[in-house]
C-alpha positions in Angstrom: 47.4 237.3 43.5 46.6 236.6 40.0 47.7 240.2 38.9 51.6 239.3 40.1 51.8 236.0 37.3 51.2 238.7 34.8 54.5 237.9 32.6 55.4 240.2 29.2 56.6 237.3 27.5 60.2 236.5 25.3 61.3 238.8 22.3 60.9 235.6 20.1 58.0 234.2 21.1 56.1 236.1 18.1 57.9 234.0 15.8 57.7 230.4 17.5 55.9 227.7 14.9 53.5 227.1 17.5 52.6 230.8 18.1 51.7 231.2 14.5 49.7 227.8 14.2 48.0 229.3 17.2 47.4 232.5 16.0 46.2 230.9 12.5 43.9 229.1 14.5 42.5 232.0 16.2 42.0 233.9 12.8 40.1 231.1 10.9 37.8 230.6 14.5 36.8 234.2 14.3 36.3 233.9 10.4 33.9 230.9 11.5 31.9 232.6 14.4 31.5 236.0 12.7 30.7 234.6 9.7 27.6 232.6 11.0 27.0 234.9 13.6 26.5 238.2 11.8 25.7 235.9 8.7 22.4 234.9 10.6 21.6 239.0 11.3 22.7 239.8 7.8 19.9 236.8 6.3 17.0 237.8 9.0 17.4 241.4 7.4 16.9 239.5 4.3 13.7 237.5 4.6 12.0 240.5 6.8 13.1 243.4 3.9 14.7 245.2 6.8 12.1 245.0 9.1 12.2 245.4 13.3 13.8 243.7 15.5 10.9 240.4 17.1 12.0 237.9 20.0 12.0 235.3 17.5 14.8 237.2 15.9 16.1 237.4 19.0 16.1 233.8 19.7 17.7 233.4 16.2 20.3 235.4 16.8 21.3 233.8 20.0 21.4 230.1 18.8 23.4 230.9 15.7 26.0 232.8 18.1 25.9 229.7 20.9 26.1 226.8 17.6 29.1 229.0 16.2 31.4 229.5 19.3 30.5 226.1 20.5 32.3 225.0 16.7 34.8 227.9 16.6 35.9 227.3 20.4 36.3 223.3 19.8 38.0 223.8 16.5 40.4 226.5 17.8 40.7 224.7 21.0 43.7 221.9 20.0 46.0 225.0 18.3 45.3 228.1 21.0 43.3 227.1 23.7 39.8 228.5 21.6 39.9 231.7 22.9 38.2 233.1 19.7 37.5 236.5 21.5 40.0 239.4 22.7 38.4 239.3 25.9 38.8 235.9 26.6 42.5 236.4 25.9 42.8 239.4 28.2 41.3 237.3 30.5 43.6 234.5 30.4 46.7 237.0 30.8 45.6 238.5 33.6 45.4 234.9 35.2 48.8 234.4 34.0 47.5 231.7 31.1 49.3 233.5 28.3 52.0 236.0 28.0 51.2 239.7 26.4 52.9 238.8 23.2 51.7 235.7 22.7 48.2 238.1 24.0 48.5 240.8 21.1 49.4 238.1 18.5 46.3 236.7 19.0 44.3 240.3 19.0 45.9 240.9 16.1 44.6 238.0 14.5 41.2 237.8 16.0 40.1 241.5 14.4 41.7 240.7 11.6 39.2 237.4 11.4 36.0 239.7 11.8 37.0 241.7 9.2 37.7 239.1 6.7 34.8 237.4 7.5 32.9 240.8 7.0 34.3 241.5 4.0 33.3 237.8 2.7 29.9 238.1 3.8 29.4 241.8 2.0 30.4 240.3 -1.1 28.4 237.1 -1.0 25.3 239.0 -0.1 25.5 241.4 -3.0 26.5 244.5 -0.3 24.2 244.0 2.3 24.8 246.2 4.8 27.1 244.5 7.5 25.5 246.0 10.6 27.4 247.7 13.4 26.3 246.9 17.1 24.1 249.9 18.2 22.8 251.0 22.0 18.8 250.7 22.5 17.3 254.5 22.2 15.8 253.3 25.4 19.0 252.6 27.8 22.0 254.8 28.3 25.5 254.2 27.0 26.2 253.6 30.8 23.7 251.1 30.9 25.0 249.3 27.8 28.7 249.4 29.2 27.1 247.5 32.7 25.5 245.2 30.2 28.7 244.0 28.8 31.1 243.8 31.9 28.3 241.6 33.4 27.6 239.6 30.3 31.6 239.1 29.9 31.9 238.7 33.7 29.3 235.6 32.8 31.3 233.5 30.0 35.1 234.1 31.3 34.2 232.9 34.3 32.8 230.3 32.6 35.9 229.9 30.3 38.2 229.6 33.6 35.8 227.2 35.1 35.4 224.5 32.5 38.6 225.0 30.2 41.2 226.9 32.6 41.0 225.6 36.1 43.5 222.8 36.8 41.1 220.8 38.7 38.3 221.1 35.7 38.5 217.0 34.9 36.1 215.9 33.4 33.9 218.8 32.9 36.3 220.5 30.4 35.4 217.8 27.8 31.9 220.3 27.5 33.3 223.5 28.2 33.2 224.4 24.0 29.5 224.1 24.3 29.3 225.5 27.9 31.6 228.7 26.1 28.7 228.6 23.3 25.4 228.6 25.8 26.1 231.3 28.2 26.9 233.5 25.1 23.6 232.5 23.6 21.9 233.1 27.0 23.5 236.4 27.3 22.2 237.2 23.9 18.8 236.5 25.1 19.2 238.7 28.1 21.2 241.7 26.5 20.6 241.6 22.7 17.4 243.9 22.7 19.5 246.7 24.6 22.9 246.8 22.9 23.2 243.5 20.9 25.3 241.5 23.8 29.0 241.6 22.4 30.9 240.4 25.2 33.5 240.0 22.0 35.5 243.3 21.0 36.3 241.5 17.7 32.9 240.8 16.6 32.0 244.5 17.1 35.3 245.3 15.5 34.9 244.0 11.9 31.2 245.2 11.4 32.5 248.7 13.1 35.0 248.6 10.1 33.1 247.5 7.1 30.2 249.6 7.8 32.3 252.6 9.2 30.7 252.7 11.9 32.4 254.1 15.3 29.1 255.3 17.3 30.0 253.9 21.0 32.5 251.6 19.7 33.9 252.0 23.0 31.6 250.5 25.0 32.4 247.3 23.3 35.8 247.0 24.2 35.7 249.1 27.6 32.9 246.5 28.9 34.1 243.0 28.1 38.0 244.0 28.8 36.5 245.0 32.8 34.3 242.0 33.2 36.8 239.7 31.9 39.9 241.2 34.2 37.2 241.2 36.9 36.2 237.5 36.0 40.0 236.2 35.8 41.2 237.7 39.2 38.3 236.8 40.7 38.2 232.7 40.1 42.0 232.6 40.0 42.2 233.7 43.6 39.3 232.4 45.0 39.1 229.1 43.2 42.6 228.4 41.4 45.2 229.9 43.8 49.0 230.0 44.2 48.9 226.2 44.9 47.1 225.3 42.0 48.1 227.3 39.3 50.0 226.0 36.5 53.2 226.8 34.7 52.0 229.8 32.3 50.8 228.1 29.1 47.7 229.2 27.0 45.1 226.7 27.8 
């Protein structure tokens, strides 16, 4: 079982070189993604003075998300695997891909990427509002929370399938952009009923700058289930004991 590679991790692991490299990595991907990703929501408001919400908003929302991971994953990837989401990372522990403290180093600086990249954006916009993720009026917060274990479900399976499975060959040379397309098709399927997360981290650093806490929870509940349900799954079913690899962050 995938649950029993679980491992906490050495004292000193927190200070190894390559730790911190891999945690600078992770900071400066988020500061990438976030930065484009709520950049792109942040300039829509812009050029529409605030107006609502149209599919071809929609549709720009979910290729500046899919062109940013795709970048943010590949550029991470070398230094810490590209997780460049808390999810993913929880994901990859509960395969027994990365210890907990290598885990909550790279939380640590994956929130505190959003919220740099936040901050930068307020300022360069003049104080535009840096908006929080918010649940349609239409849908429950129930509904919203199946919305994001499913969407997360969706791209850690895909993580473990193109960039963590041992037998991946070939097909992990596209697994950046495969990371960056079934986030941007997720956005198309969930963004008009609670924005499509699947990242803690990118709800995180709006949450922050804007103060704004309404259902936080939802987006860290949701894509911490879908990817623990994700990782267990396609490690035992698809991975195994036979083919798993020493522990490593991928």
């Amino acid at each position: 079982m995938a649950i029993y590679r679980i491992a906490i991790g050495s004292p000193g692991e927190a200070g190894q070189p390559d730790a911190i490299r891999a945690a600078f990595a992770e900071f400066f991907s988020m500061l990438i993604f976030v930065f484009a990703g709520e950049g792109s929501g942040m300039a829509y408001n812009k050029l529409t003075n605030n107006g609502p919400a149209t599919p071809a908003g929609l549709i720009a929302a979910s290729l500046s998300h899919a062109f940013g991971l795709f970048v943010a994953v590949s550029v991470g990837a070398n230094a810490s695997g590209g997780h460049v989401n808390p999810a993913v990372t929880f994901g990859a522990f509960m395969g027994g891909n990365i210890t907990l403290l290598r885990s909550i180093l790279y939380w640590i600086a994956q929130l505190l990427g959003s919220v740099v990249a936040c901050i930068l954006l307020k300022s360069a916009t003049g104080g535009m509002e840096t908006s929080a993720f918010a649940i349609s009026s239409d849908i429950s917060v129930w509904n919203a929370l199946v919305f994001e274990i499913v969407m997360t479900f969706g791209l850690v399976y895909t993580v473990y399938a193109t960039a963590v499975d041992p037998k991946k060959g070939n097909v992990g040379v596209v697994a950046p952009i495969a990371i960056g397309f079934i986030v941007g098709a997720n956005i198309l399927a969930g963004g008009a009923f609670d924005g499509a997360s699947m990242n803690p981290a990118v709800s995180f650093g709006p949450a922050v700058v804007s103060w704004t806490w309404t259902h936080h929870w939802v987006y860290w509940v949701g894509p911490f289930t879908g990817a623990a349900i994700a990782a267990i799954i396609y490690d035992n079913i698809f991975i195994g004991d036979d083919g798993h690899e020493p522990l490593s962050d991928f």
